[in-house]
N, C-alpha and C positions, 0 to 999 in steps of 0.2 A: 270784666264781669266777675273772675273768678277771684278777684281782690275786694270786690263787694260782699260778695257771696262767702267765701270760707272767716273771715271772722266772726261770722255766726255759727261755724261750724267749726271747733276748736279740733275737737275729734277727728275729722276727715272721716265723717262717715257717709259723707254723700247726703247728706240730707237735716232741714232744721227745720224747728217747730212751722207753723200756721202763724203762734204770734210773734216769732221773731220776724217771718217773714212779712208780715204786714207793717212792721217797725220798716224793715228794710227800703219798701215802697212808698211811705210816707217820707224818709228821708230825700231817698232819690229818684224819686216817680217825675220830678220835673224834668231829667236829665232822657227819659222815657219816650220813645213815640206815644200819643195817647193811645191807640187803640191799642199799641203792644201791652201799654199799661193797663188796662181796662181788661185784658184778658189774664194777665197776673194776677189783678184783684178778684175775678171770676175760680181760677185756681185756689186761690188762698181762703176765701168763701166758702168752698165747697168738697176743698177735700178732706171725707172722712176720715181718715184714718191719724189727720193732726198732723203731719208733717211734708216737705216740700223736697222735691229729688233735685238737685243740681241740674241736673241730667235734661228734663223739663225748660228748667231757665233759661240754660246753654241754649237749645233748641231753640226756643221762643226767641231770644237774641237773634241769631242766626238765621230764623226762616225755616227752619226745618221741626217738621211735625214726626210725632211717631203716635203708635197705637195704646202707648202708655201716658202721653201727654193728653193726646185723643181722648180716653176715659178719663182721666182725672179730672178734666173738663168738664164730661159732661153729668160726672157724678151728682145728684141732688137734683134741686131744681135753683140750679145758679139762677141770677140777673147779671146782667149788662147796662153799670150803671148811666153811662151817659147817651147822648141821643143816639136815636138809629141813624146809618149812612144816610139814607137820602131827604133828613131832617135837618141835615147839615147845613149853613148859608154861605156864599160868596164862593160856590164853586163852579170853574169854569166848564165848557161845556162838554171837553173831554173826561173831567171829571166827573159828571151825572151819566155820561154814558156810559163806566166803568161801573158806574151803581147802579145804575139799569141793568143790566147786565147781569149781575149779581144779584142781585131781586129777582131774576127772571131766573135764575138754572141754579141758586141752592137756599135749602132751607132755614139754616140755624143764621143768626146771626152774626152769630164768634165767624161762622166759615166767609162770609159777604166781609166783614172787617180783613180778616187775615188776609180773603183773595187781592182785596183792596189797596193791603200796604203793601202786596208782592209782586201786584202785577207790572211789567213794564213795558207791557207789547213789542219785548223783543225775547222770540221772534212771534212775528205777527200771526193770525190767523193763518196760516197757508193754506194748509193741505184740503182746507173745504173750496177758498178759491181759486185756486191750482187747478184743482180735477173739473169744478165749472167750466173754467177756459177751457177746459181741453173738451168738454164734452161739446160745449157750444162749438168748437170749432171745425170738431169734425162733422157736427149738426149740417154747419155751413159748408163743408164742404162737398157732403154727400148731397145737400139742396142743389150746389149748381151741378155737381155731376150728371144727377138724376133729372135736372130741372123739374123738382119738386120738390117744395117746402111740406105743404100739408098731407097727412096722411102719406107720406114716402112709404110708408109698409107694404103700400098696394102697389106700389112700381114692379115691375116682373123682376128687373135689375136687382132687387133691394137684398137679397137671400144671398147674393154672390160675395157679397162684403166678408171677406175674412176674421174680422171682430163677431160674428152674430154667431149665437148661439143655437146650431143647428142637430136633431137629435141624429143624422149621419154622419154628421161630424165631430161627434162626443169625444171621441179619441184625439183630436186636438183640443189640451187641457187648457190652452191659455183664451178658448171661446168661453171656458165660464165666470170666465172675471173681465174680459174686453166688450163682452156684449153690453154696458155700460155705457158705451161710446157712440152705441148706436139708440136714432130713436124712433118711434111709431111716424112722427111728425112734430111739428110746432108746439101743436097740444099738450104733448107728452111731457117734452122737452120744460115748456115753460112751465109746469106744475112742480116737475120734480126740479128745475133749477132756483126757482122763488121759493120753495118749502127747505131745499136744505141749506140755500142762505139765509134765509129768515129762523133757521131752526139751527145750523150745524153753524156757521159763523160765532155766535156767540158761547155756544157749548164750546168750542175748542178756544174760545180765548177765555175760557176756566177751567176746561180741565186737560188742554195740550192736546198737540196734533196727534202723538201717537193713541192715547186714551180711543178721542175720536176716531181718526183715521183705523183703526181695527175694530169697532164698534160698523162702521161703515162698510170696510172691505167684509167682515165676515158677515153682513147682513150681504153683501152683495152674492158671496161663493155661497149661501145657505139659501140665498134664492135660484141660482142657477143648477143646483143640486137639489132643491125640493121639485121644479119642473122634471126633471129628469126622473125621479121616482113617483110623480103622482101626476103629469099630463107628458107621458114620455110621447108623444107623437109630433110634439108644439115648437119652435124655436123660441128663443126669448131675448128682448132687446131692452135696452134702457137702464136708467139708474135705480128702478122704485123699492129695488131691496135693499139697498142701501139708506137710500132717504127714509123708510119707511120705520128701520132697524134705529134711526136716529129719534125721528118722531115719535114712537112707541115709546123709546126708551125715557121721553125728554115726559111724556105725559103721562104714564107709569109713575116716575118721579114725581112728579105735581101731585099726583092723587095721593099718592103714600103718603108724602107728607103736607098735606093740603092747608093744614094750621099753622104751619110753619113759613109755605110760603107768601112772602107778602107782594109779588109782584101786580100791580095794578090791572086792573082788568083780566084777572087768570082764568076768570068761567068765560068771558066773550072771547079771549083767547084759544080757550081749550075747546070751542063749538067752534073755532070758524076753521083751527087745525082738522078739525075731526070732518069737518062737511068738505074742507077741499081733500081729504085724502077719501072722502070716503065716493066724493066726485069722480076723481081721478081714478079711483079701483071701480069703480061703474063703469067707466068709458073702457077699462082694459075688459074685464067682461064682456060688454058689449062685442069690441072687438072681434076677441076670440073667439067668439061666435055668430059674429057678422061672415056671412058667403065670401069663403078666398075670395082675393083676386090673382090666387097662381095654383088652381087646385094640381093636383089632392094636398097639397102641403095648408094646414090652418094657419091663422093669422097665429102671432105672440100669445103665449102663457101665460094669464092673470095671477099665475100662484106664486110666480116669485115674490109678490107684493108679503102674503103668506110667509114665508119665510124668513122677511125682514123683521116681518112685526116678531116674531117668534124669539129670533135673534133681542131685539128690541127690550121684550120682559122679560128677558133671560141674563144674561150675560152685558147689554147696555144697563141696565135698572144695578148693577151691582156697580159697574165704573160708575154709572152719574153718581149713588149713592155714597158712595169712598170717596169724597174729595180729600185730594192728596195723602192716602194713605194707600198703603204697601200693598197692593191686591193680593201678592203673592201668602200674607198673611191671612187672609180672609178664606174660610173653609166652601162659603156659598160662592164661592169662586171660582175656587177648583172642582165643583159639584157640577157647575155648568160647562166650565174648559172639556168636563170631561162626555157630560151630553155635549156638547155639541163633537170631540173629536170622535165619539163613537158614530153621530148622522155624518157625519165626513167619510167614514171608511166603511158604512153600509153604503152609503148610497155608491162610492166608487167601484163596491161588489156588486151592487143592484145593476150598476150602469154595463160591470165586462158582462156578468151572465144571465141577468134576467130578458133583456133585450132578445137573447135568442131561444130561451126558456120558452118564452112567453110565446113566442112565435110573431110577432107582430109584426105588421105590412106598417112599414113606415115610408113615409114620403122620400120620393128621388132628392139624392143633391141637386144641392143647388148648379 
């Protein structure tokens, strides 16, 4: 590259005109990925200021994006002059699913091309079907314990399970991240395992296990900790802070940039996401307030769902929005790292001293 590049640049100043640089890509744009080419000619289009950073090119070569290639991008109002991804013909059928995919979780085009030429499904999805198996497994396992699949919440036994988040048990800290594992019942189970493979699978094979998987865990600990501060009497089970923190973030996303997205179907999409979560937080209400069946202790806390969503348009709407760029540069970033680590360290003061502040008759352990 840099042997193409610096004869244009006699100087070594790092940088050359707009028309040399379009000289450059007429000569050797054949030797070019198209799409890498097509986003060169987008570059050279559009950046005002007339000239072209090495720096950028390098990048674009190599696969790696920065926040100054990012802007130079999207200065003006570029075009993209050849077809969109999924106008494409003679691809197989792994390859429309990689463009589905892309149409479905980001907006610009430039970013659906780029994911496109980088993806390699190694490594795979994991960590959304990772934590499924393990959720379904312990499902089943507490089914044949209990011998009961539906509604398990109401078995007298169900409270003793070490994973469940119980508000006399606050002080073992590893209940507010394992109550995950446990679920209301089948019902529960199967809502929140179809929404965050239908929703969190494809999100992580675009923006990585970690992006997600901490978009998920912190929607999980920001629901196990909003119960704790606003239904402190309640235990709480299941995944929905998590899923929910996904879902929020995923349709958050969509709305902001709703012109941009072209995935097919995105309003029957985004009603049938919003009726099955809004289902599903009906049924936990309910719950909640359906007559124990182990008084005085109530059923599960509907409010971790709350906490997900929160997490969701807070902190996920900023990951999903940065594809591939350096969160740690992003100021709306650290504005929310820092709401959230401040409800992280009230609520763990809320939880040593208000509980006995407050005087409250809390339900016997389990």
């Amino acid at each position: 590259n840099a042997e193409v590049f610096f004869p244009f640049d006699p100087e070594s100043t790092g940088y050359i005109s707009t028309e040399k640089f379009q000289n450059l890509l007429q000569r050797h744009g054949a030797e070019l990925d198209p799409h890498k080419l097509e986003v060169l000619l987008a570059l050279a289009d559009n950046n005002s200021d007339g000239k072209i950073c090495y720096q950028d090119f390098v990048n674009l070569m190599s696969n790696k994006r920065s926040n100054s290639f990012r802007q130079a991008i999207l200065q003006g109002n570029r075009r993209l002059c050849s077809k969109a991804l999924l106008e494409e013909s003679g691809l197989s059928l792994s390859q429309r699913l990689i463009r589905h995919v892309a149409y479905e979780t980001l907006p610009r085009e430039i970013d659906r091309k780029w994911y496109y030429d980088s993806y390699t499904c190694c490594p795979p999805p994991w960590f959304m079907i990772a934590i499924t198996i393990v959720e379904v497994a312990f499902f089943l396992y507490n089914g044949v314990t209990l011998d009961r699949f539906v509604l398990q919440v109401t078995h007298p036994l169900y409270l003793k399970n070490s994973l469940v988040y119980h508000p006399q048990l606050r002080a073992q800290a590893w209940r507010y991240l394992t109550y995950i594992f446990m679920h209301a019942g089948i019902e529960h189970l199967g809502f929140n395992v179809a929404l965050q493979l239908l929703v969190g699978v494809p999100l992580e094979m675009v923006h990585g296990a970690a992006r997600i998987g901490f978009v998920y865990i912190a929607g999980v600990v920001a629901g196990s900790l909003a119960v704790s501060v606003a239904d402190m009497t309640a235990p709480v089970v299941g995944s929905s802070g998590g899923v929910y923190a996904l879902i929020s973030a995923h349709l958050a996303n969509i709305v902001m940039n709703w012109s941009g997205m072209r995935c097919q179907f995105k309003l029957l999409r985004m009603a049938l996401a919003l009726i099955c979560m809004s289902f599903e937080f009906g049924r936990a209400v309910w719950l909640r307030f359906h007559p124990s069946a182990y008084p005085p202790c109530p059923h599960p806390s509907f409010v971790a769902h709350l906490g997900g969503v929160l997490v969701g348009i807070t902190l996920g709407v900023i990951i999903l929005r940065n594809y591939e760029q350096r969160l740690q540069d992003q100021s709306l970033w650290w504005i929310f790292i820092f709401i959230y680590v401040v409800f992280v360290l009230f609520a763990i003061f809320w939880n040593v001293f208000a509980y006995n502040l407050l005087d409250l008759k809390l339900p016997p352990p389990p």
